[in-house]
C-alpha positions in Angstrom: -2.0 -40.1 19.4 -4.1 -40.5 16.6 -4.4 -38.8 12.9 -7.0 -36.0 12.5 -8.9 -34.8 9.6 -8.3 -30.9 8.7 -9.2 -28.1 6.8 -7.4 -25.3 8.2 -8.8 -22.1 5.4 -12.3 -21.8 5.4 -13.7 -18.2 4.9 -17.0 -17.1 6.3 -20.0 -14.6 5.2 -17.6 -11.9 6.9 -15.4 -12.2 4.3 -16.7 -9.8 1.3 -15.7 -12.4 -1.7 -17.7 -15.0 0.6 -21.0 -16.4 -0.1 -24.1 -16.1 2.1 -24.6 -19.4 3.0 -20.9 -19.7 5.0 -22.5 -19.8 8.0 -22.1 -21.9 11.3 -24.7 -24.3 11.0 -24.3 -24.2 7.5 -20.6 -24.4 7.3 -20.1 -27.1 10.5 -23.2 -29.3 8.5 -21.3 -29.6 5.8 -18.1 -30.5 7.6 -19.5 -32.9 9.2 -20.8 -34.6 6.5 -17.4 -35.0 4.3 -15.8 -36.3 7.8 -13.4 -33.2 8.7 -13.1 -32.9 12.0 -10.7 -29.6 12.6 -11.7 -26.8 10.8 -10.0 -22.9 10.8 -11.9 -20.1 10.7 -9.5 -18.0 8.4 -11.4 -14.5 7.2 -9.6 -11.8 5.7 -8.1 -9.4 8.3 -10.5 -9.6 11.1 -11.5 -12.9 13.6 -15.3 -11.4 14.5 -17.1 -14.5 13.3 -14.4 -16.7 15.3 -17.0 -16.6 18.8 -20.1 -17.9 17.0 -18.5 -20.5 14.9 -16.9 -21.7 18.0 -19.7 -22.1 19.9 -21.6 -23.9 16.9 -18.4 -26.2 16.7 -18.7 -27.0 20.6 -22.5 -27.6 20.2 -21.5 -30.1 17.3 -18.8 -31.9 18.4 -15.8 -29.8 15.4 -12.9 -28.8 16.9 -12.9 -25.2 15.6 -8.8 -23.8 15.4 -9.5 -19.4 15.7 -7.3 -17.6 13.0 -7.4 -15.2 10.7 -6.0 -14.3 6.7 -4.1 -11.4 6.8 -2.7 -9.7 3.9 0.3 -8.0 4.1 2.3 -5.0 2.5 3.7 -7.0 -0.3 -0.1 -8.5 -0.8 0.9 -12.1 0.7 -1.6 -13.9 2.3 -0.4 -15.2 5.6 -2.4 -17.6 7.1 -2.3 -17.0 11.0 -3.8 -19.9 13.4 -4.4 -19.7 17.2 -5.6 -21.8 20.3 -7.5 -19.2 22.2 -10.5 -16.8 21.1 -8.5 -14.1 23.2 -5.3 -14.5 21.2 -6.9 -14.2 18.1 -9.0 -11.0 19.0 -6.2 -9.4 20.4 -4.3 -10.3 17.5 -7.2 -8.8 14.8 -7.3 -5.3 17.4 -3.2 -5.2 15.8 -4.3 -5.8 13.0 -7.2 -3.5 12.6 -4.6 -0.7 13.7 -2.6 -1.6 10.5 -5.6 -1.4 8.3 -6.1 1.5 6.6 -9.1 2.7 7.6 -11.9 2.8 4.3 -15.3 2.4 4.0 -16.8 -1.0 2.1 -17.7 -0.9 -0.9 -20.4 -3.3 -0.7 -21.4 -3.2 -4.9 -17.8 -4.0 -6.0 -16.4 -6.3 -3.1 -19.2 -7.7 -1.2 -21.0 -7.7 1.8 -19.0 -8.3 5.9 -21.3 -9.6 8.1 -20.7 -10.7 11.6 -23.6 -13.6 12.7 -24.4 -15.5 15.8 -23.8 -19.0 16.5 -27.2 -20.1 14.6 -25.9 -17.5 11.4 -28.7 -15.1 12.1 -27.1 -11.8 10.6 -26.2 -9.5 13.5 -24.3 -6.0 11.9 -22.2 -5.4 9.2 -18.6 -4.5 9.1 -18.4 -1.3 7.6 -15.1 -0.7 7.0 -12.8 -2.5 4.5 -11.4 -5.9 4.9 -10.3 -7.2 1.4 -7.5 -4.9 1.4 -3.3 -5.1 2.4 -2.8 -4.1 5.8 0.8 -2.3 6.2 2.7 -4.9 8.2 5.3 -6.4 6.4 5.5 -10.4 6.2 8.3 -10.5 8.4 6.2 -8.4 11.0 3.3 -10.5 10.6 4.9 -13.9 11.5 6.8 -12.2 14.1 3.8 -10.7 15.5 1.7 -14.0 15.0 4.5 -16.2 17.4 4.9 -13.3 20.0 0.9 -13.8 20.4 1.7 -18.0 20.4 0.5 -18.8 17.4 1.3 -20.2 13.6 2.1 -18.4 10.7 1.9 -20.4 7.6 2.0 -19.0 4.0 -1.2 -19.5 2.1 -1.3 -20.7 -1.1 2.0 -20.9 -2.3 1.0 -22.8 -5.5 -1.0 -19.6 -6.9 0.4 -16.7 -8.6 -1.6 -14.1 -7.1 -1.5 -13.1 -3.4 1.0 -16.0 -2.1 4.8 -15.7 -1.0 5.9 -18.0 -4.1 4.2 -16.0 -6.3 6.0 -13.2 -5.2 9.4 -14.1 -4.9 9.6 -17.1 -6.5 10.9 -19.0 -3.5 10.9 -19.3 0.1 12.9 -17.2 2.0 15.9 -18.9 4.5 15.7 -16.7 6.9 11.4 -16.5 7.3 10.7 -18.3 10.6 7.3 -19.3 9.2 5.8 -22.8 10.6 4.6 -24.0 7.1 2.8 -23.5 3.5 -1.0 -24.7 2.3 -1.3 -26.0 -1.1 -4.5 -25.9 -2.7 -6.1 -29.5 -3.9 -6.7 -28.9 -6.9 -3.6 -27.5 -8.9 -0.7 -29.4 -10.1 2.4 -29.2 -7.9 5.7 -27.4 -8.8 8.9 -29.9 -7.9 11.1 -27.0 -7.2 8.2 -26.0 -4.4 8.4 -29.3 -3.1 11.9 -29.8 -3.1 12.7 -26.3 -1.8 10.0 -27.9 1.2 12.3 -30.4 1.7 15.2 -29.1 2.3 13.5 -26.8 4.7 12.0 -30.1 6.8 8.7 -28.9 6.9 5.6 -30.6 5.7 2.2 -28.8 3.8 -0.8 -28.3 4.8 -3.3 -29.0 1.9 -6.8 -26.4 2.6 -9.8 -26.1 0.6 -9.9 -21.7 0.8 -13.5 -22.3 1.4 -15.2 -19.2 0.6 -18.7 -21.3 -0.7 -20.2 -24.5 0.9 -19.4 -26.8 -2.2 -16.1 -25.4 -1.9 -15.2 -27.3 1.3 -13.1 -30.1 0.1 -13.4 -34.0 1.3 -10.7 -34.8 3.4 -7.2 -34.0 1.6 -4.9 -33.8 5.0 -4.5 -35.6 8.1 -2.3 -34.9 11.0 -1.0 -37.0 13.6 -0.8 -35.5 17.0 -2.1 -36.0 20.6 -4.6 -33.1 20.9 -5.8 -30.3 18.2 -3.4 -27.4 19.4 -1.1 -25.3 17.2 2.1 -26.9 19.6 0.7 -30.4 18.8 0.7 -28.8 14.8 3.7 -27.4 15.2 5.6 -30.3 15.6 3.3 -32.6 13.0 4.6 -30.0 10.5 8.3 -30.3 11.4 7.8 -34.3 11.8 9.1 -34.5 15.0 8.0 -37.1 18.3 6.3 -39.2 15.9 3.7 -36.2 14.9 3.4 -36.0 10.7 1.3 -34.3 8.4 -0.1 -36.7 5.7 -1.8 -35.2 2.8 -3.8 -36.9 -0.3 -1.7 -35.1 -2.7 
């Protein structure tokens, strides 16, 4: 067992509110160079720039976690982590048949591009990912852990598109596997105690949607092996696995 450096939310060029330069070699360089080890690929509602970030990560030695941010009827992000590229593209063809089904709008939202492994631009996706899909959160996280993955609510600490921020509290009977707080906002004691008496540990991410974005290292977790059962438990704190954060 040993502790490992993550940054489990980082957005790519395929998400519209992304910046060009999220790109594999790009993206990984910059990893690399601040010392995170584990990185999620986490675009909103769709997984299609998972394969070539993988295959940059293998070529550089990251350990790349495939997932996805879906946002869900109530306008929660979820974020939704996997072991396998096949689990997480069967799990964005669900959640491309919950989408409604618009057009981009390039001008107001942004361009979706799917690249290759070196971040040479390949097509655009034309149809529109910044947007809720109509699964409920209950649905996503039970659709998330039938598929064998992790469902953890992003961003709990912001007002706008996060579970807290929408109900004001965590919900007892929600089978999610964790929250993300962001690094750079103050934290909110009834969060942490509410945490607490749930026995789960956070994940602190850097929502990466911009190079300089990507945070130094802010959280570390102590497992055998980067899987989600290895993160699974370092969330709950059990067999001597624990989530250790810099804030």
């Amino acid at each position: 067992m040993r502790e490992w450096v993550l940054d489990l939310h980082v957005h790519t060029i395929l998400s519209p509110c992304a910046s060009d330069d999220m790109v594999p070699p790009l993206v990984l360089s910059r990893v690399r160079q601040l010392g995170v080890e584990v990185i999620a690929i986490t675009d909103h509602n769709s997984a299609e720039n998972v394969p070539a970030f993988m295959a940059k990560g293998k070529e550089m030695g990251i350990e790349i976690l495939p997932g996805m941010e879906v946002q869900t009827r109530e306008d929660i992000h979820m974020v939704c982590l996997f072991d396998t590229l096949e689990q997480v593209l069967d799990w964005q063809r669900i959640i491309y048949n919950h989408l409604p089904d618009l057009k981009n709008k390039k001008k107001s939202f942004g361009e979706q591009w799917v690249v290759d492994h070196e971040g040479n631009k390949l097509r655009e996706v034309e149809r529109l990912l910044l947007m809720g899909t109509d699964l409920t959160v209950e649905e996503v996280v039970r659709g998330v852990h039938h598929l064998g993955g992790l469902c953890i609510a992003a961003h709990i600490d912001r007002k706008a598109f996060s579970l807290w921020g929408s109900l004001g509290f965590i919900p007892d009977d929600l089978p999610i596997d964790g929250v993300e707080l962001t690094p750079h906002l103050s934290r909110d004691q009834a969060q942490l105690d509410q945490l607490k008496e749930r026995s789960f540990y956070y994940l602190v991410s850097s929502d990466a949607h911009w190079l300089d974005g990507i945070s130094p290292p802010q959280c570390f977790a102590a497992m055998e092996s980067c899987t989600i059962k290895e993160l699974k438990l370092a969330l709950l704190k059990k067999d001597g696995r624990h989530i250790r954060t810099i804030r």
